[in-house]
C-alpha angles and dihedrals in degrees: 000000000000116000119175113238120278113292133175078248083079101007097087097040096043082055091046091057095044093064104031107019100240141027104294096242084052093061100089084217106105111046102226077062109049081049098051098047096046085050095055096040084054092052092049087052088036082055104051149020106242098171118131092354129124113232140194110211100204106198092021093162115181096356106244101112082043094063093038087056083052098049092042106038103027104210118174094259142335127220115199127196132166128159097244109097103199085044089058095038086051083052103055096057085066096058105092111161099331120119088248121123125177134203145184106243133125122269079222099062112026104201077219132117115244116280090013100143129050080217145034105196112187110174117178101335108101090071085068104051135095090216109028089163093063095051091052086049091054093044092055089049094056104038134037092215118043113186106187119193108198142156116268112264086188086061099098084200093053085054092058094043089063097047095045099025110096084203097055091038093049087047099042104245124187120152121215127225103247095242091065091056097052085056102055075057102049092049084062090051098257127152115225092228090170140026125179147165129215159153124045108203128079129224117251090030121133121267093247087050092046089045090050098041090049100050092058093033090098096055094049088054105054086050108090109202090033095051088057091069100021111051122080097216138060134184145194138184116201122189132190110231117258 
């Protein structure tokens, strides 16, 4: 199994899942993050029609949004793979019966063939890479679809809570603006088939903030000038000509 050395891109979460089992947000346990990770797990199934694919889910951490890709959008199978060994061996213990595998390998060499995956799913993981490019690259290589989830880049206080919050700053946070994005995708000769904004409420917030965020979230996102710089989320779907 090849695993590239130790970087600050695993470091942080392999530490994360050694003390407390799993990534902090992933823990159900704080409500701004139970919110913010249903809603994005809802924007990934509203994108793109998972039924009956088999998928490759590159940064797949600690596995629960893997399974809950499994449970809500039923593809043949998932392979997960992300570089963080305790992460992968957490996620594992979440598989049950379910056609999912994961693996410790590195998002920049798939020890994949060419075309090998209906989908590439990539949700939240690019903002923590030294080379998000050639992730994209490999994911196109494997894969003919490639769906990303990331934080807006576009979201000014977004941009405040990387540079103050001591979470954001250990794990390596930085948002991209979503053209960008849609470029890395274009430069593999993708198609951006689908763009979308979404999600309202940050992790770590208070309860009253998250209540009061998510109260007003589906109105933000229904207003188009104003859900380009709202909204916390934003995905793409990218797809190779016939």
């Amino acid at each position: 199994m090849s695993r590239s050395s130790d970087t600050r891109e695993e470091v942080p979460f392999d530490r994360d899942v050694e003390t407390l089992g799993s990534y902090v947000y992933t823990q159900g346990t704080q409500l701004s993050n139970i919110v913010a990770v249903a809603r994005q797990s809802r924007a990934v199934a509203e994108a793109l029609d998972f039924s009956g694919a088999d998928v490759i889910d590159i940064g797949c951490g600690d596995g629960a949004a893997t399974v809950v890709l499994y449970d809500q959008t039923h593809p043949k199978r998932i392979v997960g793979i992300d570089p963080a060994a305790n992460a992968i061996a957490a996620a594992d213990k979440r598989v049950g019966d379910r056609n999912i595998q994961f693996a410790a390998e590195s998002a920049y060499r798939l020890p994949f063939p060419d075309q090998s995956f209906d989908i590439a799913h990539l949700r939240g993981v690019l903002h923590h890479m030294d080379e998000p490019e050639r992730a994209v690259a490999e994911a196109a290589r494997v894969a003919r679809t490639v769906l990303v989830l990331e934080p807006n880049g576009y979201n000014p206080a977004l941009k405040l809570i990387e540079k103050t919050s001591s979470y954001h700053i250990e794990h390596g946070e930085r948002s991209f603006p979503p053209a960008r994005i849609d470029r890395w995708l274009r430069d593999q000769g993708l198609e951006i088939v689908r763009r979308d904004y979404s999600g309202l409420v940050p992790y770590f917030c208070s309860d009253s903030v998250a209540r009061v965020l998510g109260f007003v979230e589906p109105l933000v996102e229904r207003l188009p000038v104003l859900r380009a710089i709202g909204c916390g989320t934003y995905v793409c779907v990218g797809r190779k000509h016939s």
